[in-house]
Residue, then its C-alpha position, 0 to 999 in steps of 0.5 A: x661395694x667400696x674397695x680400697x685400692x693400694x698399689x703399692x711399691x714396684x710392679x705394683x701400680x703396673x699390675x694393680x692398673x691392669x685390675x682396674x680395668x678388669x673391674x671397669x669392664x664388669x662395672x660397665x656390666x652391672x657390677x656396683x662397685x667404688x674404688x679409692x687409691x691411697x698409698x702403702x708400702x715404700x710408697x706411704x713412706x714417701x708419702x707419709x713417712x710412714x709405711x702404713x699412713x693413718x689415712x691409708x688404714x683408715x680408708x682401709x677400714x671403712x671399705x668393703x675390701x682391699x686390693x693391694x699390689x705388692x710392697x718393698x725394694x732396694x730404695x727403702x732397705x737402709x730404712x729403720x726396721x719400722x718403718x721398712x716397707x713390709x712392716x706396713x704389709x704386716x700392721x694393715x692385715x694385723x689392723x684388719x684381723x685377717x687371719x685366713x689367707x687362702x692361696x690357691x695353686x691352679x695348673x692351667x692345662x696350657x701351662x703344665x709345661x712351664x712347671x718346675x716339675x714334669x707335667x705328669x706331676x702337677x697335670x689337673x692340680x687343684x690346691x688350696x693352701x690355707x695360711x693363718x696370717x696374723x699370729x705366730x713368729x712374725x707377731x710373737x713378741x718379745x723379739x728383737x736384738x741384744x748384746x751377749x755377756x762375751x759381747x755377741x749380738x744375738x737375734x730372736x723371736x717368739x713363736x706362739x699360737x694361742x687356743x683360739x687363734x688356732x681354733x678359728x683357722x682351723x675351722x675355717x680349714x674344715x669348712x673349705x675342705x668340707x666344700x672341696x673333697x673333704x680332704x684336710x692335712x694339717x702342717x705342724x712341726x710337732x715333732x719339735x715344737x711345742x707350738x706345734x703340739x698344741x697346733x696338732x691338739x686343737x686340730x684334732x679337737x675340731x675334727x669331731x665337729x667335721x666327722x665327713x672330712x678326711x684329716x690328717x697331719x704332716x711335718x713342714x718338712x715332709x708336706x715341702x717335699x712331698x709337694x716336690x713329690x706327688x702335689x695332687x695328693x693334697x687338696x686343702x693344706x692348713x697350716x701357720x703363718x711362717x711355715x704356710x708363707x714358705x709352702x705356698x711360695x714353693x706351690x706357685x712353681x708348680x703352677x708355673x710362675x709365682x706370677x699366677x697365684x692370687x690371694x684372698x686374707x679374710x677376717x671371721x664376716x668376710x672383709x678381705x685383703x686381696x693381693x698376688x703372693x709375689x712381691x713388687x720385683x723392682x728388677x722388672x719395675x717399670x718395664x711392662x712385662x709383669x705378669x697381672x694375672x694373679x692381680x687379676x685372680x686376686x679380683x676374681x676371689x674378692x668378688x666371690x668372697x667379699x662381695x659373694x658375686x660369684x656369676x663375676x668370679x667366674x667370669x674373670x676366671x674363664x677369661x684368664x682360661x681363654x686368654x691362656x688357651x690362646x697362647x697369650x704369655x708373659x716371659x715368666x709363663x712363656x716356654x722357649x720359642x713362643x712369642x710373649x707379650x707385655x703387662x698392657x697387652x695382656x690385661x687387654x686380653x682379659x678385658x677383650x675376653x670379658x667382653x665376648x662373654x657377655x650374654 
């Protein structure tokens, strides 16, 4: 399996590395594995003068998968819009057609404590959101700024779904959820938007092929707070892109820290992107106290989805386990009073922990 390794822009060569290792250690058990690193982000613009160098996508294409850290910061803010950081974030999952982007949020018994919301609530968590990645308002055209006749400047941008792009997420929402507790809620805004309302109509279209899944809908707003009420009533959310980017964001604080939440972007044979849901944090940029477990997870999820090696899957996800059992924490998962340790450290810990579960 060839993997395209993209760092990225603040934190992200820190906690990319950390996965390196982790991928090193398995590769030295047997896991056939090639990695390849090229620039994105700030960093292709530097390199390129493009946020998504050609030789980047095309390194990106031939390989199996792509692992990417994050993108962005305050040096490229000045930048033209195309040719910001984030716009190479957005072409390469357009580039690659993956449209399903599945964001898990986990809580780890030990770090119940460190959820925004009481531990009774979020205890034994388990929750899968899935994001359709590549429609919707951040690709809707037409989009842009113009002048007003009074001379205002005014802002827009297209929301839209097509049949098909909603058709095909929603599958694959069924067939997650067919696979967990086959239970299913649909996000939408029907009661306002006529996206929505075609969003809501396919939906229930496909939910004939799934007679054992359980689905229901709910509006963005109501599914935000409920997830601030009583998360564990949801076990797979399905919804698109704008409105899954915010909903996921809001369920990593569940879990304790945005920095443990991976994420896997697949196209309809497999091929995944690979990244934490955070972004490059260039405040923290250089400091060696990044949290590189979702990096880590991210792994975990590329080995089972793309390379369908779940014997390794699973072997990073217990070391993650073990790791957190034994009280290792970073500041951003670390309660009061408890020792923390840095970005190194705590990859090592993997690693080491890799290693006692050899057979």
């Amino acid at each position: 399996m060839k993997i395209a390794v993209l760092p990225g822009d603040g934190i992200g060569p820190e906690i990319v590395g950390e996965a390196i290792k982790v991928l090193d250690t398995l590769r030295r058990d047997g896991l056939r594995v090639e990695m390849e690193t090229a620039p994105i982000g700030g960093a292709g613009f530097d390199a390129a003068g493009d946020p998504l160098p050609e030789a980047t996508l095309a390194l990106a294409r031939q390989a199996d998968a792509v692992l990417l850290g994050a993108v962005g910061g305050p040096k490229y803010d000045a930048l033209p819009r195309d040719k910001r950081p984030e716009q190479g974030l957005l072409r390469i999952r357009q580039a690659l057609g993956v449209f399903a982007n599945l964001r898990p949020a986990i809580v780890y018994p030990e770090l119940a404590a460190a959820s925004s919301l009481k531990p009774e609530l979020v205890a034994g968590l388990d929750l899968m959101i899935l994001r359709e990645l590549t429609g919707d308002i951040y690709f809707g055209q037409p989009r842009g700024q113009r002048r007003l006749d009074d001379g205002q400047r005014e802002g827009f941008d297209t929301m839209k779904y097509s049949e098909s792009e909603i058709r095909r997420i929603g599958r694959a929402g069924f067939d997650i959820a067919r696979g967990r507790a086959k239970k299913l809620c649909s996000v939408d805004k029907a009661n306002v938007l006529d996206t929505s309302i075609l969003w809501r109509q396919v939906m229930e279209e496909l939910a004939r092929d799934f007679p054992d899944v359980v689905l229901t809908h709910m509006y963005v707003d109501n599914a935000a707070m409920q997830l601030v009420r009583a998360p564990r009533q949801f076990d797979v959310m399905v919804t698109g892109n704008m409105f899954g980017d915010i909903l996921s964001d809001e369920a990593s604080m569940l879990t304790g820290s945005i920095g443990m939440l991976p994420s896997a972007s697949l196209d309809e044979h497999g091929k995944g992107l690979y990244e934490p849901i955070h972004g490059s944090a260039p405040d923290i940029a250089g400091k060696g106290v990044a949290n590189p477990l979702a990096t880590i997870l991210s792994v975990a999820m590329l080995l089972r989805h793309t390379g369908r090696n779940e014997t390794f899957a699973a072997r990073i996800e217990a070391a993650v386990r073990d790791v957190l059992a034994a009280g290792l924490r970073t500041p951003d998962i670390a309660q009061p009073g408890e020792p923390v340790i840095g970005t190194v450290r705590m990859g090592d810990a993997v690693v080491s922990a890799l290693a006692r579960q050899k057979p």
